[in-house]
mmCIF file as Biopython writes it, N, C-alpha, C and O atoms, coordinates in Angstrom:
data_model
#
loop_
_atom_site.group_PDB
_atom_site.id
_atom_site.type_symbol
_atom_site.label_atom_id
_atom_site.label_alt_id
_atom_site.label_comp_id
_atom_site.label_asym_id
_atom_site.label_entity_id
_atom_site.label_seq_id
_atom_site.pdbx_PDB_ins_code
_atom_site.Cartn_x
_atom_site.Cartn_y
_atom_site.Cartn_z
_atom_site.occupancy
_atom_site.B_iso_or_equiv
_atom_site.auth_seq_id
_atom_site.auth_asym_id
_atom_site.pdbx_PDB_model_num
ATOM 1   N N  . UNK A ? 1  ? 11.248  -0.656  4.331  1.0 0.0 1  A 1 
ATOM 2   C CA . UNK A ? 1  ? 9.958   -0.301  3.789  1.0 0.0 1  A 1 
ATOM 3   C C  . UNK A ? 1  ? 8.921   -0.434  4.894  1.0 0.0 1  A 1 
ATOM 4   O O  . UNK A ? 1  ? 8.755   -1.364  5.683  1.0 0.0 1  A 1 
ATOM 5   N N  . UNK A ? 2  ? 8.205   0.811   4.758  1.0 0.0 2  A 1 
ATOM 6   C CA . UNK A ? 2  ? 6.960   0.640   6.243  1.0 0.0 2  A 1 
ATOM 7   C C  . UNK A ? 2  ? 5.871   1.175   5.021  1.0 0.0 2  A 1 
ATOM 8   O O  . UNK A ? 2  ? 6.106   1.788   3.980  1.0 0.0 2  A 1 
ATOM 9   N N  . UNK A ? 3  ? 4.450   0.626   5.659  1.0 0.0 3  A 1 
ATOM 10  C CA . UNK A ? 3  ? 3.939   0.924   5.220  1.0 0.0 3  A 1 
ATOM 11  C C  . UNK A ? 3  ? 2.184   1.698   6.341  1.0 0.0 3  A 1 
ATOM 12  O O  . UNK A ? 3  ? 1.398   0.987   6.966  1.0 0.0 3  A 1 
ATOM 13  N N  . UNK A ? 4  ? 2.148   2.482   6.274  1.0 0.0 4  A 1 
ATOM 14  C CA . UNK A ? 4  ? 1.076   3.568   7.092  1.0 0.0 4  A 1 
ATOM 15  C C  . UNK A ? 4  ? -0.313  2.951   6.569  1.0 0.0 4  A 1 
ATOM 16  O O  . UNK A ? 4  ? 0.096   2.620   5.456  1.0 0.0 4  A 1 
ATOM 17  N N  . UNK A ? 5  ? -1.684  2.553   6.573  1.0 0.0 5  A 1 
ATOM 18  C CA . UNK A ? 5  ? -2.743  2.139   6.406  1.0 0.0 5  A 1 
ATOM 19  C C  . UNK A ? 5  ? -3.375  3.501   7.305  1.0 0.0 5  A 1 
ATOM 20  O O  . UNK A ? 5  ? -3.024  3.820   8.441  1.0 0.0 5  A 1 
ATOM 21  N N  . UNK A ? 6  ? -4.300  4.121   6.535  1.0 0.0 6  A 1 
ATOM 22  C CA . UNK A ? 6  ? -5.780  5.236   7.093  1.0 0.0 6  A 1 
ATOM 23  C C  . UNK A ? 6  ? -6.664  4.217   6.523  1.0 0.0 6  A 1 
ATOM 24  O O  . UNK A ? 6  ? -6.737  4.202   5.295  1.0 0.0 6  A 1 
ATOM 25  N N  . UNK A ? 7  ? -7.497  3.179   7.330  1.0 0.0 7  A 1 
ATOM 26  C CA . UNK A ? 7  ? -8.931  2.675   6.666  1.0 0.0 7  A 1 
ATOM 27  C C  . UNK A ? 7  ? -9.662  3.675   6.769  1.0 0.0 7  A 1 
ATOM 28  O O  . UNK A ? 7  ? -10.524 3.336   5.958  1.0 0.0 7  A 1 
ATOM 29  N N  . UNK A ? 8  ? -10.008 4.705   7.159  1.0 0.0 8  A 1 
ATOM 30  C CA . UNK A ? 8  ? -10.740 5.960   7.188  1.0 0.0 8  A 1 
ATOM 31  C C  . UNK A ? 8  ? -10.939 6.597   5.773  1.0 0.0 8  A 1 
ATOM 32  O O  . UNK A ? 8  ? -12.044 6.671   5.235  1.0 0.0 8  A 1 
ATOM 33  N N  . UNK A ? 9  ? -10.019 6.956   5.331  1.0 0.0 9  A 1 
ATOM 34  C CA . UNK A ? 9  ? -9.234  7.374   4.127  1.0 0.0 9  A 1 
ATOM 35  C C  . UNK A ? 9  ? -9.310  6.523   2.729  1.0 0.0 9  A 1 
ATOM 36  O O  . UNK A ? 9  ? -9.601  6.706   1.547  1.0 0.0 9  A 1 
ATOM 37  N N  . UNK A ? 10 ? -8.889  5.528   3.561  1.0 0.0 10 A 1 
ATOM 38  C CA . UNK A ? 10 ? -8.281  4.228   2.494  1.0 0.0 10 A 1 
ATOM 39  C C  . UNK A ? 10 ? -7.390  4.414   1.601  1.0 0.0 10 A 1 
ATOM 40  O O  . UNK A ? 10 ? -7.497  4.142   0.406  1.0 0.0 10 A 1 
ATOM 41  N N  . UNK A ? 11 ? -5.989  5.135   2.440  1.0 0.0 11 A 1 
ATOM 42  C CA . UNK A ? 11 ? -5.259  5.625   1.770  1.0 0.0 11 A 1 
ATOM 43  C C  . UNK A ? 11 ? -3.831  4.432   2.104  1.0 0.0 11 A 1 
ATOM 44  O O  . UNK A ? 11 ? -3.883  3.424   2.809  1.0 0.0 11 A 1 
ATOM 45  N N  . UNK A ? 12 ? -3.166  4.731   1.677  1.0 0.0 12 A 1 
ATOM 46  C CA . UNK A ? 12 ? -1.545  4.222   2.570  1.0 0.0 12 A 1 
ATOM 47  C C  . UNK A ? 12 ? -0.684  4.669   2.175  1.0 0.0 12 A 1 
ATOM 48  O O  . UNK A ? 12 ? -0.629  5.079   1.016  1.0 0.0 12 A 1 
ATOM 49  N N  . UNK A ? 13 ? 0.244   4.735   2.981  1.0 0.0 13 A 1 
ATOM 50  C CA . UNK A ? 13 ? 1.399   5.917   3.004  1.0 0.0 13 A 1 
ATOM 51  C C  . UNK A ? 13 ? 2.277   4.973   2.955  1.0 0.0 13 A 1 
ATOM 52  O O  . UNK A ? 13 ? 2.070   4.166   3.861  1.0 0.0 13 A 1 
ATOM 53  N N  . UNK A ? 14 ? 3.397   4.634   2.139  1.0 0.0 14 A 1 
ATOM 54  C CA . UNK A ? 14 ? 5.173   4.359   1.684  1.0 0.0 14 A 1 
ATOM 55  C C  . UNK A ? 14 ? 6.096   4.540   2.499  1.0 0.0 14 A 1 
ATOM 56  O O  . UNK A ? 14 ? 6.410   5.727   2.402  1.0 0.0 14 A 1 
ATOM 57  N N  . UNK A ? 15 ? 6.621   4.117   3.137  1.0 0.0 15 A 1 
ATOM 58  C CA . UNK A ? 15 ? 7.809   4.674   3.586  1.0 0.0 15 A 1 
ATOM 59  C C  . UNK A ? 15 ? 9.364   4.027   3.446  1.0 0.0 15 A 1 
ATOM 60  O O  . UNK A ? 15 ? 9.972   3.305   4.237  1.0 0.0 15 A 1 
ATOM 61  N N  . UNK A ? 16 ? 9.729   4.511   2.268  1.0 0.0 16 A 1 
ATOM 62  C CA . UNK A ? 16 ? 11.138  3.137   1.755  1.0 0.0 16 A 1 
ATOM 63  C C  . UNK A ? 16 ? 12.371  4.552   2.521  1.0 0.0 16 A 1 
ATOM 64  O O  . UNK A ? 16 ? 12.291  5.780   2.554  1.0 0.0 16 A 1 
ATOM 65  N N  . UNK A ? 17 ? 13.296  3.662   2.974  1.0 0.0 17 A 1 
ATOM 66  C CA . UNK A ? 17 ? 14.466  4.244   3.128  1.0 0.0 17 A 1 
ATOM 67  C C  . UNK A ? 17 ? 15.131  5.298   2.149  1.0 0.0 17 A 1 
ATOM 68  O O  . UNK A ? 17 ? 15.417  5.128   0.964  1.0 0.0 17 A 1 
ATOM 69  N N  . UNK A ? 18 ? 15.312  6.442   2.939  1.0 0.0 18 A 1 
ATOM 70  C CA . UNK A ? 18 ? 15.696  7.917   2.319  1.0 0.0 18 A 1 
ATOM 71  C C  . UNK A ? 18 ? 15.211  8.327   1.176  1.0 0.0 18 A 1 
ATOM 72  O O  . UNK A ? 18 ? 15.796  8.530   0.112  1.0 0.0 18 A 1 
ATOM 73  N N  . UNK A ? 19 ? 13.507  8.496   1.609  1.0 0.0 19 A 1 
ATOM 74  C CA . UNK A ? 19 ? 12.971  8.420   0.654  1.0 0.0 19 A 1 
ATOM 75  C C  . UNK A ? 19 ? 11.758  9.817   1.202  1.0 0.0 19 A 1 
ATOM 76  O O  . UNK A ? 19 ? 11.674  10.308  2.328  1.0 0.0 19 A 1 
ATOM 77  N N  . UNK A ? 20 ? 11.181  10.066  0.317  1.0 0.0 20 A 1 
ATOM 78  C CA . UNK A ? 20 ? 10.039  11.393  0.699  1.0 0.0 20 A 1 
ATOM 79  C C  . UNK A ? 20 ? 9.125   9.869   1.064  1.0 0.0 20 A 1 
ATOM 80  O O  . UNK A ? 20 ? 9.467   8.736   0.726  1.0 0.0 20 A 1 
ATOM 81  N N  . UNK A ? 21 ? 8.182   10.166  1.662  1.0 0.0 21 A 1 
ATOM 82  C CA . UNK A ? 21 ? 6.380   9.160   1.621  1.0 0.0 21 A 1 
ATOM 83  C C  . UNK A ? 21 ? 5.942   9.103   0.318  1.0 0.0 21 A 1 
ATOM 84  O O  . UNK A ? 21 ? 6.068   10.074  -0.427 1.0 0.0 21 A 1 
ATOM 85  N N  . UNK A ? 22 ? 5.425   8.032   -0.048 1.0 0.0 22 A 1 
ATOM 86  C CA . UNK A ? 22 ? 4.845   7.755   -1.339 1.0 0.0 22 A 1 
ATOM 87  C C  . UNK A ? 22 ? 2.982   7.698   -0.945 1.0 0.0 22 A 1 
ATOM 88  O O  . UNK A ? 22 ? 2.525   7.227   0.096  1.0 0.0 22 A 1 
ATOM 89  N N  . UNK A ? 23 ? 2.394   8.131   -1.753 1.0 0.0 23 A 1 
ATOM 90  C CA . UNK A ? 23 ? 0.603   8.074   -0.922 1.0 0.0 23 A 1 
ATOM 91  C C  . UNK A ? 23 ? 0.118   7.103   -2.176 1.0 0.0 23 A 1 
ATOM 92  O O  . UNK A ? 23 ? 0.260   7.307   -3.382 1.0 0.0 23 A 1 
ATOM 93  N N  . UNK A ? 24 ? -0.316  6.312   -1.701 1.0 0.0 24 A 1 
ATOM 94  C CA . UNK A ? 24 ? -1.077  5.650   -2.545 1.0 0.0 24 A 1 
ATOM 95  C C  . UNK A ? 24 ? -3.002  5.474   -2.148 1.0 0.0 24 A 1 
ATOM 96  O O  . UNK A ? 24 ? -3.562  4.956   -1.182 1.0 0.0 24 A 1 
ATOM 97  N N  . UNK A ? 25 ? -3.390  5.955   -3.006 1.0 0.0 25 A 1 
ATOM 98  C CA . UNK A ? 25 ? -5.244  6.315   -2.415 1.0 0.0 25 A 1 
ATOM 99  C C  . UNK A ? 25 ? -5.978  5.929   -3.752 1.0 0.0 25 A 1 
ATOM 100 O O  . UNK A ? 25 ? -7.165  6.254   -3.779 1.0 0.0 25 A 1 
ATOM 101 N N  . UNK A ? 26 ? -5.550  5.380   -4.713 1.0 0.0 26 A 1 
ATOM 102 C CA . UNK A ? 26 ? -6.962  4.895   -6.105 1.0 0.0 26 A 1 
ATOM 103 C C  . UNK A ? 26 ? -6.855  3.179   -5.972 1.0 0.0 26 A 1 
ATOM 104 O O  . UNK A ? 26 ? -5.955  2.339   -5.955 1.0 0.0 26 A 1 
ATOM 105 N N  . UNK A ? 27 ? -8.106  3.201   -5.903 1.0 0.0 27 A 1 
ATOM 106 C CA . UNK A ? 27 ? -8.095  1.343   -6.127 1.0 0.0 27 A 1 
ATOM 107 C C  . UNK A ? 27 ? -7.127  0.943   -6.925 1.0 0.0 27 A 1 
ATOM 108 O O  . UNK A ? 27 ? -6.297  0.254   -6.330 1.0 0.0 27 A 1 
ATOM 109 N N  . UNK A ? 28 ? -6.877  1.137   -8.235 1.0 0.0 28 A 1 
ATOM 110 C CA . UNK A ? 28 ? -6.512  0.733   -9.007 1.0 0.0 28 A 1 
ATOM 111 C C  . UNK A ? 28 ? -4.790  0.149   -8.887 1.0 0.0 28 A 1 
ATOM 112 O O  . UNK A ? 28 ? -4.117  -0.733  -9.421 1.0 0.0 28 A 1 
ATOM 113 N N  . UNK A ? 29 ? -4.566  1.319   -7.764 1.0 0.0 29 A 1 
ATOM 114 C CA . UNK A ? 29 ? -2.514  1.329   -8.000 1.0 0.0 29 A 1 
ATOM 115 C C  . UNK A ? 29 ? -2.196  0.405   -7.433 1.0 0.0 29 A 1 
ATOM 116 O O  . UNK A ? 29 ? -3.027  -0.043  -6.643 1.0 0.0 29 A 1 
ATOM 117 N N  . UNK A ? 30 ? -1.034  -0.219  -7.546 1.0 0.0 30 A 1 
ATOM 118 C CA . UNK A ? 30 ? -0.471  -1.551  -7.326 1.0 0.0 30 A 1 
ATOM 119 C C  . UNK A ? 30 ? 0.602   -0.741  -6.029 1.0 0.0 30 A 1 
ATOM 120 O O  . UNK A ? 30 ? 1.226   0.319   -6.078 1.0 0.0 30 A 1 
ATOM 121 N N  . UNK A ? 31 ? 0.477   -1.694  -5.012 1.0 0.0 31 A 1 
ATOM 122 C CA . UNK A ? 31 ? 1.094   -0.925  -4.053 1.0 0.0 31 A 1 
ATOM 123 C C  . UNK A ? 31 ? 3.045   -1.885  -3.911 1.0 0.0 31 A 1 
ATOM 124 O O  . UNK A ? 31 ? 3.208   -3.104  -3.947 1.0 0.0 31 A 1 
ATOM 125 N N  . UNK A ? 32 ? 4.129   -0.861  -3.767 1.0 0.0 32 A 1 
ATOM 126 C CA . UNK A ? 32 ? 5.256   -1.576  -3.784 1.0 0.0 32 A 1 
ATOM 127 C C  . UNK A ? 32 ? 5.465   -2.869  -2.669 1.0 0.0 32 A 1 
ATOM 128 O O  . UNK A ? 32 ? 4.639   -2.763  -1.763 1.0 0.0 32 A 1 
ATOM 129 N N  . UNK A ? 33 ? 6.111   -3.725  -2.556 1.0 0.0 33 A 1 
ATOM 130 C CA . UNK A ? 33 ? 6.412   -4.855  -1.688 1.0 0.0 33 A 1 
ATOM 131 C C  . UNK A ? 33 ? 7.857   -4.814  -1.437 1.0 0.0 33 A 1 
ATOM 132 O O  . UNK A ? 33 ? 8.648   -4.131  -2.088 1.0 0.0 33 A 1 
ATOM 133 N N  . UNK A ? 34 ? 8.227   -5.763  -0.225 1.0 0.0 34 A 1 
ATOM 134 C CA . UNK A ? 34 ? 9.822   -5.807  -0.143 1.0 0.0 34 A 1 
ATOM 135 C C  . UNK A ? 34 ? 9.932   -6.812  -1.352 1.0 0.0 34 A 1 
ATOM 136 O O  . UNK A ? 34 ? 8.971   -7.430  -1.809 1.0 0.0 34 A 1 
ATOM 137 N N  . UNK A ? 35 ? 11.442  -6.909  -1.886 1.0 0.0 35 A 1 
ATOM 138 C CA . UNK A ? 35 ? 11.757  -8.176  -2.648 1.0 0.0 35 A 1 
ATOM 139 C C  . UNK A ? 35 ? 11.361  -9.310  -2.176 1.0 0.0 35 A 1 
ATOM 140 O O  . UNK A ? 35 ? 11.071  -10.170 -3.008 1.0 0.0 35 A 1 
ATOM 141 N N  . UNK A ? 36 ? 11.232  -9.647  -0.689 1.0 0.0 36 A 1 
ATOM 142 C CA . UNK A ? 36 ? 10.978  -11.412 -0.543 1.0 0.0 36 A 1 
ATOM 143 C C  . UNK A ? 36 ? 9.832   -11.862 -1.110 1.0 0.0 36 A 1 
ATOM 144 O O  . UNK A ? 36 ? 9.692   -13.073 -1.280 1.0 0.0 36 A 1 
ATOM 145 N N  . UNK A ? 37 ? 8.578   -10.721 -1.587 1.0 0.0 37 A 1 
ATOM 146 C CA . UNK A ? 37 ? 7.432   -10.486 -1.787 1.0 0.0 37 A 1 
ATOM 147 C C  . UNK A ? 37 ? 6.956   -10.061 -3.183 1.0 0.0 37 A 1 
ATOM 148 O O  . UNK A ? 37 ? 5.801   -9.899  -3.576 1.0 0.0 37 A 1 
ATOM 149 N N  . UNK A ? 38 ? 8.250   -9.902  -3.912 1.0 0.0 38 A 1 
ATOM 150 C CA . UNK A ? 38 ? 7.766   -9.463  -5.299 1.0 0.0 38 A 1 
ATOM 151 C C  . UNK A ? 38 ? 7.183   -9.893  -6.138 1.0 0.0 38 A 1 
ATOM 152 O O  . UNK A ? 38 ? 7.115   -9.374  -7.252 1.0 0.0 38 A 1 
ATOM 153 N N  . UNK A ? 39 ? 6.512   -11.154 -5.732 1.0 0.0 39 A 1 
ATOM 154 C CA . UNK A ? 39 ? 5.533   -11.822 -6.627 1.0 0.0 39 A 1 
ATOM 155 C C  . UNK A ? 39 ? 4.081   -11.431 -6.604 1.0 0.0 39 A 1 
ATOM 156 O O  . UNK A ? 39 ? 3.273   -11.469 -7.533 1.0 0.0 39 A 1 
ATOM 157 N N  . UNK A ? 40 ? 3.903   -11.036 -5.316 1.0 0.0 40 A 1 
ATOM 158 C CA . UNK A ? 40 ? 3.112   -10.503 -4.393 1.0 0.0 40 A 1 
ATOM 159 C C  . UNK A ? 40 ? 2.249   -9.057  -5.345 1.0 0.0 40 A 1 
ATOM 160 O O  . UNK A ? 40 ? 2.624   -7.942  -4.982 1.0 0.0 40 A 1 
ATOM 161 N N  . UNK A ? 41 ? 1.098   -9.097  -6.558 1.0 0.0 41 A 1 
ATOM 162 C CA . UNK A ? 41 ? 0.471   -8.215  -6.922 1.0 0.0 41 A 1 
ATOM 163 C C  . UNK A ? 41 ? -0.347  -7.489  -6.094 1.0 0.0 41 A 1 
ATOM 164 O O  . UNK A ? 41 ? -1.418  -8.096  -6.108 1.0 0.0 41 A 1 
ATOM 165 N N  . UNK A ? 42 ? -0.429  -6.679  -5.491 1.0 0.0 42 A 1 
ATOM 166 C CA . UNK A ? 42 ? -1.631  -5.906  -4.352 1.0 0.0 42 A 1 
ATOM 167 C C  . UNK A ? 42 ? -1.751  -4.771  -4.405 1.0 0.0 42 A 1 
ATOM 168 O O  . UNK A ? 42 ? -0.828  -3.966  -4.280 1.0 0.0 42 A 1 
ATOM 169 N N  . UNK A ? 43 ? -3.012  -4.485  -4.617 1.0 0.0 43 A 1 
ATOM 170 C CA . UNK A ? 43 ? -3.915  -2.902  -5.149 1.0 0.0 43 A 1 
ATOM 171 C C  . UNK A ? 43 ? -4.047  -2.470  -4.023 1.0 0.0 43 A 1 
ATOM 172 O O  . UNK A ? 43 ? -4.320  -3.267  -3.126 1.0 0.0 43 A 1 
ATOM 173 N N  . UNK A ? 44 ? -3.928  -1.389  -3.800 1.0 0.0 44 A 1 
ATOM 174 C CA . UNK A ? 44 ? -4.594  -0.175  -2.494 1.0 0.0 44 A 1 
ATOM 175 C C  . UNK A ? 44 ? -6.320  -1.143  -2.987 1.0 0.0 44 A 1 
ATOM 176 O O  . UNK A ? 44 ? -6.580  -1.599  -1.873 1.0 0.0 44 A 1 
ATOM 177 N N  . UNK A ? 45 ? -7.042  -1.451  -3.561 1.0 0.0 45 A 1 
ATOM 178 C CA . UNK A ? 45 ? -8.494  -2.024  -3.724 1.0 0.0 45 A 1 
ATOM 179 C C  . UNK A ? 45 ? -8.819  -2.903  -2.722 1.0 0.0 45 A 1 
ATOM 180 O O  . UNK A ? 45 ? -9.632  -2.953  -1.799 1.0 0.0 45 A 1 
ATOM 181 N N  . UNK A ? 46 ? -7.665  -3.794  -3.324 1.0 0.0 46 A 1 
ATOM 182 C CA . UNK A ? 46 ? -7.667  -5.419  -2.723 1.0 0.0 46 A 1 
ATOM 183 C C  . UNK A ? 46 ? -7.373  -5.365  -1.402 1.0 0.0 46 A 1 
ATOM 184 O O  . UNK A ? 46 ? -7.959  -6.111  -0.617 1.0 0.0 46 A 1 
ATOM 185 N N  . UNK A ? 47 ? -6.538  -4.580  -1.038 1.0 0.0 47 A 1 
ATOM 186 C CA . UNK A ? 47 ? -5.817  -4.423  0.372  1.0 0.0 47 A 1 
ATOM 187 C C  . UNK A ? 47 ? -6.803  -4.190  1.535  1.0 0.0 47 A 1 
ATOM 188 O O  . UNK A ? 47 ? -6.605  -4.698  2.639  1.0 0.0 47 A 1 
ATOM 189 N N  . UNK A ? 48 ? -8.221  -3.156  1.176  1.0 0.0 48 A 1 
ATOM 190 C CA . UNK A ? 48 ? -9.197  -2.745  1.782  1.0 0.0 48 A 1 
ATOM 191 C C  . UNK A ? 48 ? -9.995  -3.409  1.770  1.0 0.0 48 A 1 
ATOM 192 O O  . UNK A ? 48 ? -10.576 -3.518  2.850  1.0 0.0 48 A 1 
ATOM 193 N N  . UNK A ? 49 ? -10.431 -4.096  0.813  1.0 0.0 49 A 1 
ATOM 194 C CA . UNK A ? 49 ? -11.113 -4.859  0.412  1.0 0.0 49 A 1 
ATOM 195 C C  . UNK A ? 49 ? -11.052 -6.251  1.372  1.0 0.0 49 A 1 
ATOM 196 O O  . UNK A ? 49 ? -12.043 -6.942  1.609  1.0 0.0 49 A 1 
ATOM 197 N N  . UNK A ? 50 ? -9.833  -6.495  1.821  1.0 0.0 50 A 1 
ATOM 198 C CA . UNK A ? 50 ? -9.484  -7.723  2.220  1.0 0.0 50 A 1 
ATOM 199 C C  . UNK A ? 50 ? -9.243  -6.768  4.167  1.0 0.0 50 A 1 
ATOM 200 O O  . UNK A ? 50 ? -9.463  -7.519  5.118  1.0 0.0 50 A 1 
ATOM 201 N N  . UNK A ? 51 ? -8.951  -5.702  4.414  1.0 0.0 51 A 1 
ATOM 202 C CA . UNK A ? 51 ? -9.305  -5.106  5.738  1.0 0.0 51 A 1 
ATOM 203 C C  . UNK A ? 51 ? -10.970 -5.030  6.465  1.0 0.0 51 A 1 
ATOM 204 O O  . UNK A ? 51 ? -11.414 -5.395  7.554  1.0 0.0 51 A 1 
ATOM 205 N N  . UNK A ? 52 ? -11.702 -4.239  5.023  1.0 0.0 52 A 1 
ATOM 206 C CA . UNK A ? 52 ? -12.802 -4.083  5.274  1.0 0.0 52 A 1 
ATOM 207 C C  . UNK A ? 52 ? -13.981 -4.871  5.652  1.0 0.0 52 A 1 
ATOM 208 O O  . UNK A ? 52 ? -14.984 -4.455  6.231  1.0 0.0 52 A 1 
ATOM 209 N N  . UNK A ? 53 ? -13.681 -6.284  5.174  1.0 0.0 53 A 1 
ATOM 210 C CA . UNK A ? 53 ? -14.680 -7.448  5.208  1.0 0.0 53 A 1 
ATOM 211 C C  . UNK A ? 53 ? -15.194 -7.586  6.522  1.0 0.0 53 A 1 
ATOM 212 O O  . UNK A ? 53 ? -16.017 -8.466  6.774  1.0 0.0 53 A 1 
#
């Protein structure tokens, strides 16, 4: 799993193994994590939110 960050945009791009890109761009969506991390709740919002400061 990779994950692409545009703060420009404030978008982020997915990238899980043999997989198309996933775009994630509304505050609201909960963005995927690896398993070691699945406790781990985090919004494309929060994520910027916590870049942007």
């Amino acid at each position: 799993m990779g994950w692409l960050i545009d703060p420009d945009e404030q978008t982020v791009f997915v990238y899980l193994s043999k997989q198309q890109p996933q775009v994630f761009d509304r505050p609201e969506q909960s963005l995927p994590v690896p398993s070691f991390a699945n406790k781990l709740d985090l919004s494309v919002g929060l994520l910027f939110n916590w870049l942007l400061e």
